[in-house]
N, C-alpha and C positions, 0 to 999 in steps of 0.2 A: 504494500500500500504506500503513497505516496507520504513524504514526509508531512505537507501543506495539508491535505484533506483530515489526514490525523489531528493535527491539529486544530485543525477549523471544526472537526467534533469534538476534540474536549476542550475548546476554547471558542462559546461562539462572538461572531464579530460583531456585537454591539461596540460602541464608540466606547465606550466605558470599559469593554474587556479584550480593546484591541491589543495586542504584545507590538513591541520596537524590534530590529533584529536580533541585537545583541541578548534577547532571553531567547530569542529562537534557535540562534546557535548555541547559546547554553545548552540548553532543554536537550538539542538534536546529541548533544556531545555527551552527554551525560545519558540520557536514557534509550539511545539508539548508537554506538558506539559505532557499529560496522558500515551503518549507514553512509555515519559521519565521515567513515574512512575511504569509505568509497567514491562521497561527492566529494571531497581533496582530492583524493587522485584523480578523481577523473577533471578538475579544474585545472591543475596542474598540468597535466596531460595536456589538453586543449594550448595550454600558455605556450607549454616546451613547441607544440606543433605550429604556433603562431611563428615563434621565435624560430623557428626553424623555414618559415615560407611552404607550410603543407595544410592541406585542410585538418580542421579540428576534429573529423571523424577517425583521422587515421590512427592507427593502432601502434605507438611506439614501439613496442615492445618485438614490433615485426622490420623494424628499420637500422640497419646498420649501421651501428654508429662510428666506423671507420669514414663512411659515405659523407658523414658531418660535420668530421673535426675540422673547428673553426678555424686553426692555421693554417689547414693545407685550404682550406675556402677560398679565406684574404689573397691565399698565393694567387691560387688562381681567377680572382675577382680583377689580383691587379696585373694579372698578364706574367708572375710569373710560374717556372716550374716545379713543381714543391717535389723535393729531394726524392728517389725510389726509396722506402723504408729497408731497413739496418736489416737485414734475416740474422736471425736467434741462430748461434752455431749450440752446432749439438756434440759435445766431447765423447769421446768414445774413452775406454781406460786407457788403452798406450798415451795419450796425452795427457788425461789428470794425472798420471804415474810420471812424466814429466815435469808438472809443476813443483813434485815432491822434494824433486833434486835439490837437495841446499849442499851442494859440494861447491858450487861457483852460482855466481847470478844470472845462471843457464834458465834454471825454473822458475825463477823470481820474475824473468825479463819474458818468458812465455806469459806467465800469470796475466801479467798488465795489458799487454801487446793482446789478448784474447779477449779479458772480460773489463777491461778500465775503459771509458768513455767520456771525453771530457770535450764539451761544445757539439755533440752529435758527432764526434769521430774518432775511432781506436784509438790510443797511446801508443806513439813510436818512443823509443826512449831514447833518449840522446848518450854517447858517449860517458861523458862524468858521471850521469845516471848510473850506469850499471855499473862505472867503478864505486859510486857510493855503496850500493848495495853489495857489491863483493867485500867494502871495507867492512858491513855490518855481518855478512855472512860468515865472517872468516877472523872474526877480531872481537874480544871482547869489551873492548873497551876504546872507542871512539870517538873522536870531537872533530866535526864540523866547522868551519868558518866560512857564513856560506855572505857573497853579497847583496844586494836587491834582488827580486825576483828571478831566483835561478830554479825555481820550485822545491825549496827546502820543504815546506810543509806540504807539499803534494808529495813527495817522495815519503815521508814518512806515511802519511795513510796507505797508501801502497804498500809501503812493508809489513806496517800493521795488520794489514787485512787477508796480503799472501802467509805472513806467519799464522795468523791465528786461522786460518781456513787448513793451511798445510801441517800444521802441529795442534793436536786436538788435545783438550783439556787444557792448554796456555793460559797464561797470563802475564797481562804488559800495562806499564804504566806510565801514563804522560804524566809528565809534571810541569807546569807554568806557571810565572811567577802570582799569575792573578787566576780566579777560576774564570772570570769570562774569558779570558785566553783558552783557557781548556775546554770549555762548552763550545767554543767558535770548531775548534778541531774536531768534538764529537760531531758538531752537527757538519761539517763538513765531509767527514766520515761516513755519516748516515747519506748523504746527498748522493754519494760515490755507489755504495749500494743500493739506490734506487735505481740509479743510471740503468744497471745491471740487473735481470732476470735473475740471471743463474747466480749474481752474487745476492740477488733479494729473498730469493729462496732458501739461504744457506744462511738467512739470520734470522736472530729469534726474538730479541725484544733487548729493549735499552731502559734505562729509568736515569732519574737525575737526582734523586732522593734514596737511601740517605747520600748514595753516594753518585758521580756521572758516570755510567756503567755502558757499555756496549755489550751485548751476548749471542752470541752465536749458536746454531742447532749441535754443534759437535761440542760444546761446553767449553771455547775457548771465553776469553772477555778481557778488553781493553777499561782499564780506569782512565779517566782524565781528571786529576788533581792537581793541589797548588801544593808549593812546597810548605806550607804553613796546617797541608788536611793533617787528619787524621789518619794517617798510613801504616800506624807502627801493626798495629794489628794485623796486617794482610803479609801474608808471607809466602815463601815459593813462588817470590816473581822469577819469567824467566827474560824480562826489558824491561829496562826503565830509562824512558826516553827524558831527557832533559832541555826542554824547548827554551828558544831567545834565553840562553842562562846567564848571559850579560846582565839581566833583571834581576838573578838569586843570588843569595848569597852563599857563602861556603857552610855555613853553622847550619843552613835550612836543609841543602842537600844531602848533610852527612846525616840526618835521620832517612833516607832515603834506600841509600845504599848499602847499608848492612840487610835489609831485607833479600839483595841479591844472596847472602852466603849460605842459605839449606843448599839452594838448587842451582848452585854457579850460574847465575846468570848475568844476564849482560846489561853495559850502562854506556846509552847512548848521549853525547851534548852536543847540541846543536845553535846555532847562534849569529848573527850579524857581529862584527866587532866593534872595541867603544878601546875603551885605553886601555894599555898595557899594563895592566894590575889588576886585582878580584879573581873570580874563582873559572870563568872563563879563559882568559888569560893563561892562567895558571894552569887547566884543562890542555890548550893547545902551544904551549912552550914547554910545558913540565918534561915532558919525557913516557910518559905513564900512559899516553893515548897514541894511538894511528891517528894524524890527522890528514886532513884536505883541505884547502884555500882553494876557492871556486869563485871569481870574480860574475861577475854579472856578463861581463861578452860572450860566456862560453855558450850560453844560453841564446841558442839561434834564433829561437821566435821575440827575442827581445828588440823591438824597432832601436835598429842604429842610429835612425837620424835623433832620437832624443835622447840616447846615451851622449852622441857627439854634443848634444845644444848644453846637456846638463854640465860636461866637461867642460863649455866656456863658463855656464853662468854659475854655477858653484862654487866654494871656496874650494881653495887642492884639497884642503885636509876632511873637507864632508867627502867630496865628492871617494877618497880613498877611502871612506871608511862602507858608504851606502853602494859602491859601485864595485872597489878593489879588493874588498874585503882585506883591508888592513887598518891593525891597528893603530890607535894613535898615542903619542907620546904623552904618559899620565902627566907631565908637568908638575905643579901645584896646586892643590884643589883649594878653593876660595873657600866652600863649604864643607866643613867635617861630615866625612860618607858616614860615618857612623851617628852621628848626629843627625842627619836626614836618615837612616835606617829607622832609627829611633820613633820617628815622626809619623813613619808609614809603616808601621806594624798592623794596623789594620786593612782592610777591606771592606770597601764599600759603595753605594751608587753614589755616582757622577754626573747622571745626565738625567735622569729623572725632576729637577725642579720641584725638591721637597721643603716648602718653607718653615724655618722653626724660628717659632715666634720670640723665643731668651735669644735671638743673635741680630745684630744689624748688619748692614752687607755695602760689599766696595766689591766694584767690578772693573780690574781690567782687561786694557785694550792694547793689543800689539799688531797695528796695522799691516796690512803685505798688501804686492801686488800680486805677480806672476809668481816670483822665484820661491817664496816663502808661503808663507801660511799665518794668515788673521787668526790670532790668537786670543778667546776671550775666557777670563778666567775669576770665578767667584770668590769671592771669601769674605767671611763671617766672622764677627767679636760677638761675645758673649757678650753680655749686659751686664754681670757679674765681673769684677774686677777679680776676683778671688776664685774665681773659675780656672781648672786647669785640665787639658789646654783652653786659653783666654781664645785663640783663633784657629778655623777649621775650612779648610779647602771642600768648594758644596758642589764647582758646577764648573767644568772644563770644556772647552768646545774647538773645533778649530776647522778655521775656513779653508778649502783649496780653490784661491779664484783662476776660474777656468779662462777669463779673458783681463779681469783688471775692468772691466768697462764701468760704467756706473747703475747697471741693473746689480751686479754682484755688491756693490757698493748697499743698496737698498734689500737686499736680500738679507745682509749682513744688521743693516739698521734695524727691520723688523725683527730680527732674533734678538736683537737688544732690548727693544720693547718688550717682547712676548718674556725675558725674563724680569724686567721692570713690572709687569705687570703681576706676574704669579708672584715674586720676593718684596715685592712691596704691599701686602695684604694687611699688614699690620703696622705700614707707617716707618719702615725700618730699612727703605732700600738709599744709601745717603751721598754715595758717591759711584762715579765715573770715568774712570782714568784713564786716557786713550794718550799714546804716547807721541806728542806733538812735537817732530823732527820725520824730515825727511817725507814719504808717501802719507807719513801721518797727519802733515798740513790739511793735504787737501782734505782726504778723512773725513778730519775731526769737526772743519768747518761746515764739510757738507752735513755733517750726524748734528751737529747744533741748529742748524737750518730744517733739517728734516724734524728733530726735536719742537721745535718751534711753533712747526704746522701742526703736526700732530697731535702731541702728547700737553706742551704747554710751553712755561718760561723754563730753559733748559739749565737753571740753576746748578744741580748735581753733576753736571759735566764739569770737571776740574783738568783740562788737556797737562800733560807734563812735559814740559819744554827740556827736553833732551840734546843738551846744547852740546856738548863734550864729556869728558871724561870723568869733572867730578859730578857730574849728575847722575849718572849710570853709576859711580860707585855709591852715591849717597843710597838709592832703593835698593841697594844689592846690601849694602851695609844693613841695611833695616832688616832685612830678609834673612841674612846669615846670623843676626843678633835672636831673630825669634825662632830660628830652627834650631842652632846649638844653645838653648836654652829650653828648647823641647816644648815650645810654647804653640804649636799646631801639631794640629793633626790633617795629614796628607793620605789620603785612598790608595791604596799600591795600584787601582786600575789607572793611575793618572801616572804610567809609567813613561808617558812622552817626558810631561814634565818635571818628575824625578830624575830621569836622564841626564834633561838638559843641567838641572840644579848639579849634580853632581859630574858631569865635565866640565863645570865653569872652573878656570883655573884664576893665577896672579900674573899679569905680567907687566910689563915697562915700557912708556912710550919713546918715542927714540930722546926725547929730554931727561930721560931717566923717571918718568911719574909713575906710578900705579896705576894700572888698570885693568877693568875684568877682560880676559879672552875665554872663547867659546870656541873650539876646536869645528862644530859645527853646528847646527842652528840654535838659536837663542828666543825662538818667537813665546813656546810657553814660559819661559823663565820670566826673561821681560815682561808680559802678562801679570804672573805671579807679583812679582816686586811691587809692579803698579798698581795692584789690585791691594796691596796691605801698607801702601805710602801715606793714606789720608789717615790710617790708626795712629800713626806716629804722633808723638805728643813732642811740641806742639803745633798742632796741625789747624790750620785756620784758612780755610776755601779763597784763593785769591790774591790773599797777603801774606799769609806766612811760606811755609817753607814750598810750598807749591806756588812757584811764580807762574802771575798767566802770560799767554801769549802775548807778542805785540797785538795780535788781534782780536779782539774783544769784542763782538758782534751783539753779545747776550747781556750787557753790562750799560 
């Protein structure tokens, strides 16, 4: 019987016992369930048939939906040839008996070259590839120094997933210095077996609680932890990979590695280089590892023309560290590493925009165009004098402008608003410190201008006129004063800006003066300084220690 006719007998339609829809669909949902379930699908049905350009009588369920997939439609809507699909190879056993081989990276380099898929086409493996994996196959204990994009972290999921498929019941363990490092890997890992059938079929489930686990149907399983988890417990590893270890410290990793000693297993470090000292360093100079230097040229799918452009506009000493993979001369550190360890003992979000109402807030600004990177960086005082730590790093962000032009310029302004707006909830958002020298001019005039329009009188913009050398030591001095006094707290995922804090060195202008160097970029650090300059006592918007520009637009 019809829904409507039931209802219109035990409900008759006088004016007074008419029903709205909203109790008709109650009523239908609740005391005719299948009904219910039927007229959704079959509305749905109808929509998908709309959306698809067929009449709404047709029968989905008779329709192919190879015949529909909307990417290869668009291909050919807009004239072109949408790819033959991939055929699924079918292994027979002399081949998976193949992959088994861990005598050389004979079976390693089958594995990839059959089931890895990356952009819709097989893995060929380059040269250095396969000596890596012979280094991992054949050596217990390895370090890497690898440069930009030579596919370090593609290589390791690779390894992890020919291991743990070709040796059943395993166990391996990544370690980074932050878990979002580690979860970025799992799920990169997860993405690789999806690519892949045959490697989809061959996994069984993952969790992130308690701990970020990968599992496999043969009972192998990959952890992905920080050097600060909870690891001692888990034992008979047989890898423990150790990623970017330029980020860890030597004290974090030695709880690591005694879990290799039931079942001899093996300890991989892997890493971009920073300066000749720490426990990287130490990994590929000691003597104790097989290593490899792997610059970024060797890496054929790397475009040459922007290797060539970054070699003029780089400094030498970035460009060898992010390109050459070499390290750089420790110098003098401005800031005690251990003093900044100290600082960023914990972990925690960065990017989320969580205001707390006990703290007021200073945001700097470290301008770029092309070469660098718009640096903006929060930080927060307590209201509590007696508070400790008095100040805490809330909100790191960092632009890569793609042309310099002035949409990126306005792209960048309304990010500054949208956090003015969430940290200023309570009255408490008080300063703005954009660093006025150089690209920063123009910047800063145009953000007071667009200020203006928008938001109101741009009062809490305080530009900082970075005129030379003793100005740049002055926020640096403030900044080194409240980290070796341990008076913030700094997120280990803000490992950019950690970095940069710790290769900032001492050095001397050719008059003999002090001044800060930076080996290689400076854009979080400068951020940072300027973001915790107006806490300085005594600090007075204008007149005291922050002199403003010759230009004064807003005054």
């Amino acid at each position: 019987m019809d829904i409507a006719v039931m209802l219109r007998e035990r409900y008759p339609t006088e004016k007074k016992r008419q029903i709205d829809h909203t109790y008709l669909y109650r009523f239908r949902n609740i005391e005719y369930p299948e009904l219910a379930e039927h007229a959704r699908k079959t509305q749905y049905d109808r929509m998908d048939a709309r959306r698809k350009g067929l009449d709404g009588s047709v029968n989905l369920d008779d329709i192919d939906s190879e015949e529909y997939d909307i990417a290869t439609r668009i291909m050919k809507l807009t004239g072109r040839e949408p790819p033959p699909p991939m055929p699924r190879k079918l292994f027979n056993d002399e081949q998976l008996l193949v992959w088994v081989n861990d005598e050389d990276a004979s079976g390693f380099q089958n594995f990839v070259e059959d089931l890895i898929i990356e952009r819709g086409e097989r893995v060929k493996l380059q040269d250095y590839q396969v000596d890596m994996a012979n280094l991992f196959i054949n050596n217990t204990r390895v370090c890497i120094n690898a440069g930009g994009q030579v596919g370090k972290d593609f290589m390791m999921e690779c390894y992890q997933m020919w291991y743990a498929l070709t040796h059943p019941g395993s166990t391996q363990m990544v370690v980074c210095a932050t878990q979002s490092q580690s979860a970025a890997l799992m799920d990169r890992t997860l993405s690789a077996l999806k690519a892949s059938e045959d490697l989809w079929n061959a996994y069984a489930t993952s969790m992130k609680k308690p701990d970020h686990v990968t599992i496999f149907k043969n009972e192998s399983q990959i952890f992905y932890l920080t050097a600060k988890s909870l690891i001692a417990g888990k034992t008979n590893i047989d890898t423990i990979w150790v990623n970017e270890a330029r980020d860890i410290r030597e004290e974090e990793v030695s709880r690591a590695s005694p879990l290799l000693g039931i079942g001899g297993g093996k300890l991989f470090v892997l890493s971009r280089p920073r300066f000749k000292k720490g426990y990287f360093w130490d990994c590929f100079s000691g003597g104790g590892y097989k290593t490899m230097q792997i610059p970024t040229e060797w890496n054929i799918h790397f475009d040459r023309q922007v290797l060539e452009d970054d070699r003029r506009t780089l400094s030498p000493e970035l460009f060898k560290i992010e390109y050459m993979a070499e390290f750089a001369d420790a110098g003098s550190a401005f800031i005690s590493e251990d003093a900044i360890n100290t600082c960023c003992e914990r972990e925690y979000e960065i990017t989320a925009m969580q205001p707390d109402e006990n703290y007021e807030y200073s945001l700097g600004i470290d301008p770029a165009r092309l070469a660098d990177v718009s640096a903006l960086i929060l930080v927060g005082r307590h209201k509590k004098a007696d508070h400790s730590p008095r100040y805490k790093v809330f909100y790191v962000h960092g632009f890569h402008p793609d042309t310099g032009n002035r949409m990126d310029q306005l792209m960048q302004y309304a990010h500054i608003k949208l956090l003015y707006g969430n940290y200023n909830k309570f009255g408490d958002f008080k300063h703005i410190v954009p660093e006025y020298q150089g690209m920063g001019i123009g910047y800063t005039d145009s953000l007071i201008d667009d200020w203006r329009d928008t938001v109101g009188s741009p009062f809490l913009i305080e530009p900082y006129p970075n005129r030379g050398v003793a100005d740049k030591l002055n926020i640096y001095h403030n900044a080194k004063n409240i980290i070796e006094t341990h008076d913030i707290e700094i997120s280990r995922r803000a490992y950019r800006l950690i970095n940069e804090l710790k290769m900032t060195s001492i050095g001397t202008t050719a008059h003999g003066h002090t001044r800060i160097e930076t080996p290689v970029t400076d854009d979080y650090s400068d951020a940072f300084c300027l973001a915790l300059w107006p806490f300085k006592k005594p600090f007075v918007p204008g007149v005291g220690i922050v002199s403003r520009p010759l230009r004064s637009p807003y005054r």
